[in-house]
Structure formats: structure tokens, C-alpha cells
N, C-alpha and C positions, 0 to 999 in steps of 0.2 A: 504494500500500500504506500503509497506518496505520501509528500509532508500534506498535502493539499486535502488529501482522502482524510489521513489523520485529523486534521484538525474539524473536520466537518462530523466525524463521529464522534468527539470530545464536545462539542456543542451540547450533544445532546444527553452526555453523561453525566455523573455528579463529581466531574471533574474536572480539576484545573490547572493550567503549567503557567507560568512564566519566565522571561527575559529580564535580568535587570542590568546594570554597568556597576563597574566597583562602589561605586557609591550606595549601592544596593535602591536604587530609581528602576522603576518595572518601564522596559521599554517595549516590552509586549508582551501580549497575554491574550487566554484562549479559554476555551472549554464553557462546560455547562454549570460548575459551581459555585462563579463568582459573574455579575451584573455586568462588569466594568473594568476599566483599568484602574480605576479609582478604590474599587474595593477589591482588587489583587493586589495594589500599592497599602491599605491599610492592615491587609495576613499577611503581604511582606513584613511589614513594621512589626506588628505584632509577635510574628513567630520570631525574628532575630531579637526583638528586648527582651523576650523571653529565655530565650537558646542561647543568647551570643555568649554568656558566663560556663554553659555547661562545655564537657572537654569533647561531648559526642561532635556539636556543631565544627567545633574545632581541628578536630583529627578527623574529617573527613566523612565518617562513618553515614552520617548527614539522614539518620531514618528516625522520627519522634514521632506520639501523634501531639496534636494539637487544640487547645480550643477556641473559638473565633465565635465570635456571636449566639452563643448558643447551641452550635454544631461542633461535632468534631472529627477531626481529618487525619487522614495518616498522613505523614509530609514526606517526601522522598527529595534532598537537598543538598547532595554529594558533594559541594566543595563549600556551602553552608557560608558564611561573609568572608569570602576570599577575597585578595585583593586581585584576581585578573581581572580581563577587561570585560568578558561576561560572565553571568554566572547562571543556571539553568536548574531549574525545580517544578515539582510536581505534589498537586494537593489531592488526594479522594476523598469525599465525604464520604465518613461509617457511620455514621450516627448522630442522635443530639443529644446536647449536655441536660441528663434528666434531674443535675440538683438547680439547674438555672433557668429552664424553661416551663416546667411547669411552676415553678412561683413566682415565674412574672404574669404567665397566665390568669395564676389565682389572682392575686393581688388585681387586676385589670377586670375580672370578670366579678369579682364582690364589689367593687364599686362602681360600677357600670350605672348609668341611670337606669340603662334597660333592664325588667325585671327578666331572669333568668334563671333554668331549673333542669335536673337530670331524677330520671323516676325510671324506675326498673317496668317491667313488663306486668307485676302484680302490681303498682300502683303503690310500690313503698318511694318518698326523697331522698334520694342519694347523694345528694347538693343541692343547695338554693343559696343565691346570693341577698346582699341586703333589701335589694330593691322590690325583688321578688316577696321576702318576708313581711315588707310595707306593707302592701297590698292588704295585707291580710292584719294589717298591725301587733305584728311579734317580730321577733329575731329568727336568721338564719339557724342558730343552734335548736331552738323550740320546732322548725318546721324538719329538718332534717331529721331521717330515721321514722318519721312518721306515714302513715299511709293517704292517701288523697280522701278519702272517706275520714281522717280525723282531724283533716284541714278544711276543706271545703262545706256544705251544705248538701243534704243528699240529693236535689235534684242536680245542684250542680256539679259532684262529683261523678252521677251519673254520666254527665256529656263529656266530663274533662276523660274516664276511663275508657267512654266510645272511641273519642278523637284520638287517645292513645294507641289503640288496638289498630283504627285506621293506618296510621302514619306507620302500626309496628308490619302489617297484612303489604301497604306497599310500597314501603322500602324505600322512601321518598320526599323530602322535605314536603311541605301542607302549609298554605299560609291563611289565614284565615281570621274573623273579625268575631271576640267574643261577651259573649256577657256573663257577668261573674256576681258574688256578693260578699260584700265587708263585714268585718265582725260586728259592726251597727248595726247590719240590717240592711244598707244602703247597699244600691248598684252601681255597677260599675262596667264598664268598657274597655278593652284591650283587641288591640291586632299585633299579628307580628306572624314568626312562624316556628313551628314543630316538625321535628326531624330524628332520623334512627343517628345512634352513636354506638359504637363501642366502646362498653365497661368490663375491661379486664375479658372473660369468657362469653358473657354475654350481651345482646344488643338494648338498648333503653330505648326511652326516646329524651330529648332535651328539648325546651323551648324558648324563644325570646322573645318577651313582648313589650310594647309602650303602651302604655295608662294611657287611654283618649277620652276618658270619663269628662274632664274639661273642656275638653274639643268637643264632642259627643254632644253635649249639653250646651254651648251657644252657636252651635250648629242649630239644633231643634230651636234655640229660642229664635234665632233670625230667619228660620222655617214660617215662626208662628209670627213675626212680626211682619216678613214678606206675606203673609197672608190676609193677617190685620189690614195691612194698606191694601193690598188688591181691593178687598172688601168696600174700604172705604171710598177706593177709588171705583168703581167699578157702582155701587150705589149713592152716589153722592150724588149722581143726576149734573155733577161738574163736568164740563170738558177742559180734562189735562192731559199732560204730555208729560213725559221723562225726556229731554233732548241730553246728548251729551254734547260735551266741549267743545266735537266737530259740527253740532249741528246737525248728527242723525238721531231718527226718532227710536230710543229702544222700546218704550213702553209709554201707553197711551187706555187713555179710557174708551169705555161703548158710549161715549156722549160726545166725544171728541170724537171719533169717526161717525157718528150721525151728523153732527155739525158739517162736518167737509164733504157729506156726499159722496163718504167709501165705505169699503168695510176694514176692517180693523187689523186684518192681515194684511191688507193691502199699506195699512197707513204706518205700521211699523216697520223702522227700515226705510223709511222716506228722510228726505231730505227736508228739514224745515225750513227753509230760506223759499219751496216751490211752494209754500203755503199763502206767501205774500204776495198781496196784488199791489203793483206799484201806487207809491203815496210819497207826500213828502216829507213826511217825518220817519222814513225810512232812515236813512242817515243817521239822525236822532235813536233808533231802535238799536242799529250796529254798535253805536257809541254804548249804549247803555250793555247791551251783551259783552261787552270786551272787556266794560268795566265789571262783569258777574264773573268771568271764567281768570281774570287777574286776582280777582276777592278783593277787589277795592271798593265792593259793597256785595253786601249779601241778599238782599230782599231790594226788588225797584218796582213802582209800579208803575205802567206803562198802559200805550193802545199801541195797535195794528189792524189793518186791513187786511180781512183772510179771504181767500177765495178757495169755494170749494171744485170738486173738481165734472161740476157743470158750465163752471164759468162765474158763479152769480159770487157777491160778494157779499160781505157784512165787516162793520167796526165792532174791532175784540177789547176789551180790556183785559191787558194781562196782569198777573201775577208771579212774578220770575222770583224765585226762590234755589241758592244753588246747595246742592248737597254732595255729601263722597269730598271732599278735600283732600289735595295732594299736598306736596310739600309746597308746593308755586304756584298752584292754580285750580281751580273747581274741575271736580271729574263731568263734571252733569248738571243740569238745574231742570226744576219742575216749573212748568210753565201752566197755570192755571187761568183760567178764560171766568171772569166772575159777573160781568155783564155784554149782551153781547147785542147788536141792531140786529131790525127785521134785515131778514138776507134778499137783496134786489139785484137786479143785472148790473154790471157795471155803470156809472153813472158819467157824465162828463165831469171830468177836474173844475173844482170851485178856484177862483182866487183869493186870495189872502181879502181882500176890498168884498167879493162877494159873502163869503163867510162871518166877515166882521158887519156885513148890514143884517144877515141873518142873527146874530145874536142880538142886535140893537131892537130887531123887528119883534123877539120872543120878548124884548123886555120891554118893551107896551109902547115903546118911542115912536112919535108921528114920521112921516117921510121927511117932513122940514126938521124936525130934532136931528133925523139921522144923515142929515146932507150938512147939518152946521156942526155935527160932531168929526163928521170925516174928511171935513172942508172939501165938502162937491157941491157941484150945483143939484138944484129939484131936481130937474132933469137926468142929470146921470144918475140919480136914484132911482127913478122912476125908470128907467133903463135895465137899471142893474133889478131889478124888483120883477118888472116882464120876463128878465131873461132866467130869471132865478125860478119863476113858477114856470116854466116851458122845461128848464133843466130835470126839476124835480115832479116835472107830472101833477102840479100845485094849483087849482084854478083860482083859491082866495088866497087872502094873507094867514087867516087861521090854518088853511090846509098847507101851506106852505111852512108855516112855524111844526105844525105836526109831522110832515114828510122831513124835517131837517132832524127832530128828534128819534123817530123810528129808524133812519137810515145811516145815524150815530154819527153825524155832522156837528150837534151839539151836546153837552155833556148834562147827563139827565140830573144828576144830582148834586146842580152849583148853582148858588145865582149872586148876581146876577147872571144872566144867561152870559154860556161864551162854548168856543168849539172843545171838541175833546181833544183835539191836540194840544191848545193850551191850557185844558186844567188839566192832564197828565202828561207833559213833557219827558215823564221821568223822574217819580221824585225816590229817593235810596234810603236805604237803612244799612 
């Protein structure tokens, strides 16, 4: 066989040679029982501060074994810290150090957070660490030597001796999610898994698991508070919306897609920006959004123009409330609609001059009042007044004051009278 052959079946054995220079520096190295050059440069170190005093390394003979991390190795080291200019050795793993490895194990396995246990085939402790013994509130020594039937509860040792028998029938790690009971009385939750071991002649089984009794239980409560809300949301007769940060809709009410002329599947998942029919307080809306998802206010209340998805329109009053906070910015805000106009087809755009004569007209002011408060003439009043009952479908002035209220041009619950866009420009909390 080649050096080439050699070194590729050494890979795969628990063996390992190296190369160093007088200085004893590994300038190459091979095999399957060291990682690295780094940790054949560390059993080099080791085994010469070891050996370099004794007269074997010395005179040649160069055959010890060794201990190195918890294994141990026959060394084969024939000219041992010579001073030529190479110097060539060979390590086999035989074994591990059984007064060093398993009491690092113990040590690592009784204080593990994870609870932890070995049980024979009849259901006697063989081991349990401290974590394990919590559970149960005693010590490891009180559970050990005991049988699962003088630890546990009998229906519960029932299932724990089933699961036993399972994992011992197939031979195979099991992992699985359990319920158990505390010496109070109280339940309790664990997952993890159960598996066969060998004990000496015979096979056990061992388990490890983590306490999720606190997980387990604000799991179920945010179960029942997500449901609470559904409830609330869902019968409140409100149309709301959950939008997140981007502006899509995750979750919405059955009055909120009545409102828009969809169905409810349809409206989750949507983009809320294609809810808006252009206005001009639009602008003003973005503003106020940027300022919710920054948290430089948490609650605004607001309007918009929604259109649903026939075309027709209505003026919303919102309610933007943001919830889920990150470190930098709101995950989401609930947008609730708390009064909303009759929904009519698109209308033509009022003027700023048209809409400020509609508020003056709700609040009892003759035509000459409202032409010397806006400094116009009669005339352009009486203009703007024609053209305002032709816009809104209005043939008197009373029908004209009611068509500006139901189609939420003015704000129902101010007065003096004035438009919804200036009594809700945005105000914050």
C-alpha cells in the first residue's frame, strides 16, 4: 500500500501519527483520532511534559500509553524529543479514562436544568438528577432506588410504565409531550425524549425533559384572550381592522367587510392604502400613520374616505390605536371605524370656499352673512349655493345642509357647524 493508500485508511481509524521538527512543532499530521493539527500539536505537548523526565522517552524505547482528554492511547515514539531535524510518532486510541469521564459526566448531568432519569425495565430509579427530583419536590437520593408506582400517582405511573415498555419493544429514542402531577396536586407539563441505554447487562430506558408547565399555561391564556377579542371583535357590530406596519390587513371584522362590499376572506390580506378613495386630507392620514408605526403617538383620531369595492364611497372616522411594540416601532395598529356617512357614489370634489359656505349655511347664516364673512360678493354665493345643490343632489337649502351631513362632508357632533376634516385633522394621544 502507498503512503497515499495509508493515510486515507488512518482517517478512518482511531488513529493518529504525526510530523514535528526539533523543536517538537507538529508539521503534519493525519489519521482519524485527533480533529486537527491543533489538537495533535496539544498530545504532542502533553505527552512530552509528561514523558520528557522519564529515561523510556529518553533511551529510545519511545512505547507508553497515555492520557489526553479523557481517552487513552498507546503512543508508539521511537526517538521520543530528539534533537534531529524530524521526529515521527504514532497514537491508537484503546480506551477512555473511566476515573475522568464519567465524573465529568455526573457532575454535568445532576445539574443540568433539564430534568433527567434512568429506570430499569420493572420501573425501579436507577439515577435521577436534581432537576428531575424538583418536579416532584424531593431530592435525587429520596427518588432513587424507588419504583415509579412510589413516585408518581397511579394513573400517572400507569402511562409513565406504558411509555416505558414502548420505547423498551422499539428500540428507539420516543419524543413526546407529557402531563404529569406534583406532590400539591397541581399539573404539570413536560416534553422532551425517552430512549433505551445500557446498564451494565441490561437495557433501561433514560429520559430528558423540560418543564413547559409555564409555557403550557400563557400559551392557553393568550388562547383564551385571542379569543376574548375575536368575540369582541366579531360582535361589537364595529368595523375594525388589525393592519400591520406594512399596511396589510391581517385580521378584520364581519362589519368591516360588510362595510367594503367583500367578504372577509377576501378583505384579509389586502392592502389598506386600496381602501382609500382619493381626498385631501390624505396627506394629513400618511402623516398621522408614520407618526403611529414610529410611536411618537399611540392612539390619533382621525377620518378617511373608504370606498368599497363597488365603487360607492363613505366618510370613516377612525380610530388608530397601535399594538405589538418593537424595540423602534409598532408591529400593527387596530384601526376602528366608530362613525361612518351614508355610502353614495362618488361625488365631485368640494372646494375648500365651497365647504366652508356649507358649514356657515348649517349654522342658520343668511346668504349676505355668509358673503361678508368670506368676503365675496351675493352673487358668488349664490353661485357657489346653485352649484353646491346640483353637486349634492340638494333641491332646498335644508336638503342641502342634510345631504352634507349624511355624506360626512360635515362633522355631526360639533358646532358650531364645520367639515370633518377640520374637526378631526388628527388629534394624538
Amino acid at each position: 500500500m502507498d503512503e497515499t493508500g495509508l493515510k486515507s485508511l488512518l482517517q478512518h481509524l482511531p488513529v493518529s501519527w504525526w510530523e514535528a521538527d526539533r523543536e517538537l512543532r507538529v508539521i503534519d499530521s493525519g489519521g482519524g483520532a485527533f480533529e486537527d493539527l491543533r489538537t495533535a500539536q496539544r498530545f504532542l505537548d502533553t505527552v512530552f511534559r509528561k514523558r520528557s523526565p522519564a529515561p523510556a522517552a529518553r533511551t529510545g524505547k519511545g512505547q507508553w500509553q497515555a492520557h489526553f482528554d479523557g481517552r487513552i492511547f498507546d503512543v508508539n515514539w521511537p526517538l521520543g524529543p530528539s534533537r534531529q531535524d524530524r521526529t515521527r510518532g504514532m497514537a491508537v486510541e484503546v480506551g477512555s479514562d473511566a476515573a475522568v469521564a464519567p465524573r465529568r459526566y455526573d457532575a454535568f448531568a445532576d445539574l443540568a436544568p433539564a430534568a433527567a432519569f434512568i429506570r430499569n425495565a420493572n420501573g425501579r430509579y436507577l439515577w435521577a438528577n436534581h432537576a428531575y427530583a424538583h418536579l416532584y419536590g424531593t431530592t435525587p437520593e429520596q427518588v432513587i432506588g424507588k419504583y415509579v408506582r412510589e413516585v408518581d400517582a397511579p394513573a400517572d405511573a400507569a402511562q409513565v410504565l406504558a411509555l416505558d415498555q414502548d420505547v423498551l419493544a422499539r428500540g428507539k429514542p420516543v419524543r413526546h409531550t407529557l402531563t404529569y402531577h406534583r406532590a400539591d396536586g397541581t399539573s404539570g407539563h413536560a416534553a422532551g425524549h425517552r430512549f433505551p441505554v445500557r446498564e451494565g447487562a441490561e437495557t433501561c430506558v433514560a429520559g430528558i425533559y423540560v418543564d413547559i408547565s409555564d409555557y403550557t399555561r400563557a400559551l392557553h391564556q393568550r388562547r383564551e384572550a385571542e379569543e376574548s377579542l375575536c368575540a369582541l371583535r366579531d360582535h361589537s357590530g364595529l368595523p375594525c381592522a388589525l393592519i400591520s406596519a406594512g399596511g396589510t390587513i391581517r385580521q378584520a371584522s364581519a362589519a368591516a367587510a360588510e362595510m367594503l362590499g367583500t367578504r372577509l376572506s377576501d378583505l384579509v390580506g389586502r392592502r389598506a392604502h386600496t381602501l382609500l378613495a382619493p381626498d385631501p386630507e390624505l396627506p394629513a392620514l400618511e402623516r398621522n400613520w408614520r407618526a403611529l408605526i414610529a410611536r411618537r403617538n399611540r392612539r390619533i383620531q382621525t377620518s378617511a374616505v373608504l370606498v368599497d369595492d363597488h365603487g360607492r364611497q363613505r366618510r370613516a372616522r377612525l380610530h388608530l390605536t397601535t399594538v405589538g411594540r418593537g424595540p423602534s416601532r409598532a408591529a400593527s395598529v387596530w384601526a376602528v371605524v366608530t362613525h361612518q356617512s351614508l355610502v353614495h357614489e362618488a361625488p365631485a370634489p368640494l372646494t375648500a370656499t365651497q365647504v366652508r359656505i356649507l358649514s356657515l349655511l348649517a349654522a342658520g347664516r343668511s346668504n349676505g352673512e355668509i358673503a361678508a364673512s368670506l368676503h365675496l360678493s351675493r352673487q358668488t354665493v349664490d353661485y357657489h349655493l346653485s352649484r353646491l345643490r346640483d353637486l349634492l343632489s340638494a333641491p332646498t337649502r335644508c336638503a342641502l345642509i342634510a345631504r352634507a351631513y349624511v355624506l360626512g362632508i360635515l362633522a355631526p357632533d360639533t358646532w358650531p357647524p364645520r367639515s370633518v376634516t377640520a374637526g378631526h385633522p388628527g388629534s394624538a394621544t
